[in-house]
C-alpha positions as CSV (number, residue, x, y, z in Angstrom):
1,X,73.1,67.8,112.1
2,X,72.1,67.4,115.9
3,X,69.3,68.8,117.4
4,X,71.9,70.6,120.2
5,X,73.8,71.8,117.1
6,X,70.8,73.6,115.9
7,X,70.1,75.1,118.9
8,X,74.0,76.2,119.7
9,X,73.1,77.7,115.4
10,X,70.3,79.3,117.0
11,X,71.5,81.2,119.9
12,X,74.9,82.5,117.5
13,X,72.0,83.6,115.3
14,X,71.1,85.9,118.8
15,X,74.5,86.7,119.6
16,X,75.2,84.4,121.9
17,X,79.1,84.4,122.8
18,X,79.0,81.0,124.5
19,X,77.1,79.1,122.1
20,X,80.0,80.6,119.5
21,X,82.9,79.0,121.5
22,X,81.6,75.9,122.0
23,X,81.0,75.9,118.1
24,X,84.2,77.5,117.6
25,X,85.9,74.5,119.7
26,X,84.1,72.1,117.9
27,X,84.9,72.6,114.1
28,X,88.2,74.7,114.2
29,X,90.5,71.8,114.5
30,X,88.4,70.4,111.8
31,X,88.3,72.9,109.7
32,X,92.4,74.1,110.6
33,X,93.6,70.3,109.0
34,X,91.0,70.9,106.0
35,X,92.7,73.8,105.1
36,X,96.5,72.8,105.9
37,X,96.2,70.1,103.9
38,X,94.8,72.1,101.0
39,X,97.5,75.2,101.4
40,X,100.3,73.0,103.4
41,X,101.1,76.5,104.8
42,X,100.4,76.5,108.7
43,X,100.5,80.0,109.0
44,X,98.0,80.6,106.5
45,X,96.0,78.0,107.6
46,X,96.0,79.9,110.9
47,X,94.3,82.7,109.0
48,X,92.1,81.3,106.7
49,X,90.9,79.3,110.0
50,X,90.4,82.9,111.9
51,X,89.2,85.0,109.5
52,X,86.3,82.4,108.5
53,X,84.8,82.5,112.0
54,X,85.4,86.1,112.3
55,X,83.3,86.2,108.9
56,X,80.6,83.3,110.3
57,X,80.3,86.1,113.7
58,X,79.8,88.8,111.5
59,X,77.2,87.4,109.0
60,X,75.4,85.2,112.3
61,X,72.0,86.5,111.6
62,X,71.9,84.9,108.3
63,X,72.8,81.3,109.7
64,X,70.6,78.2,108.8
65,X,70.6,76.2,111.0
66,X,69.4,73.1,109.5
67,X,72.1,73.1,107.2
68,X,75.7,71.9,107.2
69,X,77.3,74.1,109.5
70,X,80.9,72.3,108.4
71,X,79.5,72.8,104.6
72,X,79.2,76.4,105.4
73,X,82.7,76.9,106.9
74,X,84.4,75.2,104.2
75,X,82.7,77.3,101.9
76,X,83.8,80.5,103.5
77,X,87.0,79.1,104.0
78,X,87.3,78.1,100.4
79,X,86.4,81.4,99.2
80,X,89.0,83.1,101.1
81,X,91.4,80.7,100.0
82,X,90.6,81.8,96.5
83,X,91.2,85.2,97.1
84,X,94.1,84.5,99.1
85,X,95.8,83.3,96.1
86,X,94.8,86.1,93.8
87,X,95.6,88.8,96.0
88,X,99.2,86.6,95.5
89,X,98.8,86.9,91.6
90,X,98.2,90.7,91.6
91,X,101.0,90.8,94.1
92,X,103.4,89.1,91.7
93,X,102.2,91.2,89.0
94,X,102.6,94.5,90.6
95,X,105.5,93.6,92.6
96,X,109.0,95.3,90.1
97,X,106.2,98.6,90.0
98,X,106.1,99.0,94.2
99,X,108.9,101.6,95.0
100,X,111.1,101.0,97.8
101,X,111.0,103.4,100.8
102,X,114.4,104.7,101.4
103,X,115.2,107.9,104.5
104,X,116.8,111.0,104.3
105,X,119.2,111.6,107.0
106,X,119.6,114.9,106.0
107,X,120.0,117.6,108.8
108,X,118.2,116.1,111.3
109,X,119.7,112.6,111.7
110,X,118.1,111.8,115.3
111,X,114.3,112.2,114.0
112,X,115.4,110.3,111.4
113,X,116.7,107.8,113.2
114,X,113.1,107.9,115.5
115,X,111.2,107.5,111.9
116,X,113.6,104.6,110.8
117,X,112.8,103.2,114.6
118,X,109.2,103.6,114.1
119,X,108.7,102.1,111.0
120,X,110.4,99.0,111.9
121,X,108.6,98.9,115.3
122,X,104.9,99.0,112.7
123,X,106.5,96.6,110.3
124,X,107.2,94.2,113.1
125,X,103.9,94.5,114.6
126,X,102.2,94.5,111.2
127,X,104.2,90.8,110.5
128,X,103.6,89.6,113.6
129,X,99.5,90.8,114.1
130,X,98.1,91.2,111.2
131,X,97.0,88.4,108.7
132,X,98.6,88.2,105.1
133,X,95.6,90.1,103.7
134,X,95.1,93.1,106.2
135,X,99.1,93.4,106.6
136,X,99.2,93.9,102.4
137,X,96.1,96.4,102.2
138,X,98.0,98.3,104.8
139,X,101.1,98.6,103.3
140,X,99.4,99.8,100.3
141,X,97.8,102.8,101.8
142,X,99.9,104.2,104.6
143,X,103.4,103.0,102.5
144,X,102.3,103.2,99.0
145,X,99.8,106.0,99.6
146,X,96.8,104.3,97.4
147,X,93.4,105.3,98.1
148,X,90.8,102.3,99.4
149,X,89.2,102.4,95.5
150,X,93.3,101.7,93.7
151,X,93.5,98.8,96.7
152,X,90.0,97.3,95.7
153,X,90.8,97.5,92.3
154,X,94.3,95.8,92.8
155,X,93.6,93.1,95.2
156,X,90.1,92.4,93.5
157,X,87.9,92.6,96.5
158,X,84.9,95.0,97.4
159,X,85.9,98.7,99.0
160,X,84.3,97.6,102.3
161,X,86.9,94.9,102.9
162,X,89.7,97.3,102.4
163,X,87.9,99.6,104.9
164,X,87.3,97.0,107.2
165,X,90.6,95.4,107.5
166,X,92.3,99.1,107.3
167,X,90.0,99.8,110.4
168,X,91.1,96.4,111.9
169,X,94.5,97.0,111.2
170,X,95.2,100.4,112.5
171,X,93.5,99.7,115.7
172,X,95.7,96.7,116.2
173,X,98.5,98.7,115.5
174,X,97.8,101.7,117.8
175,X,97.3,98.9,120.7
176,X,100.8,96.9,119.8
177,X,102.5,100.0,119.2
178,X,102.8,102.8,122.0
179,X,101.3,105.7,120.2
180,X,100.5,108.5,122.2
């Protein structure tokens, strides 16, 4: 690793925005083909890529910088791949158990028509802004009504990440969304 390397390490490890982008720059293209060629799923690749920089932000103070900064991305990166794939197995498993949401029109067909509207409008938005992982831990609280504990235990990951990416999620939501 270069000396200016270290240093760029350095000022990430002091929050240092600028010294993130230029790493960012640097090892994403890397780091984007790594991980297309192991998934051949652009898309994914897209957030496996994201989310392991959002991860490498979030955990900056415990950076070393005289270590392999491209070791330590493919790491993260592999690790979410990993979970990536059995978040698909409990998926599959749970799949035929998931009941499908289906509207009463009952006697008051216009707000039902506004809740049929409004669900697509979050479905689209959820597809189109939310990664694979937060879109899924969505759906299975505000559609499936599961509390953050059922979603840990199906998906295999810790509480925190299910609060987190419900967090992320809804706030992306409320933005994409016009929710008064």
């Amino acid at each position: 690793m270069c000396r200016d390397e270290k240093i760029l390490i350095l000022d990430i490890k002091n929050s240092n925005n600028s010294s993130f982008e230029k790493i960012f720059h640097k090892y994403q293209p890397v780091l984007f083909k790594y991980i297309l060629y192991k998934t051949n799923n652009y898309n994914l690749s897209q957030d496996i890529v994201q989310e392991t920089f959002f991860k490498v932000w979030m955990n900056r103070s415990s950076l070393k910088p005289n270590l392999s900064f491209f070791s330590y991305l493919s790491k993260i990166s592999n690790n979410l791949l990993k979970d990536h794939y059995k978040h698909l197995q409990v998926r599959d498993k749970y799949k035929d158990s998931i009941p499908q949401v289906h509207f009463s029109f009952g006697d008051e067909p216009e707000k039902a028509l506004e809740l049929k509207q409004f669900r697509e409008q979050i479905h689209k938005a959820a597809n189109k802004y939310l990664s694979e992982t937060c879109r899924t831990i969505f759906f299975l609280s505000r559609v499936e009504g599961k509390s953050n504990s059922e979603i840990a235990t199906i998906m295999n990951i810790p509480n925190k990440k299910v609060e987190n990416q419900l967090f992320y999620a809804l706030r992306i939501l409320r933005k994409k969304i016009d929710i008064r």
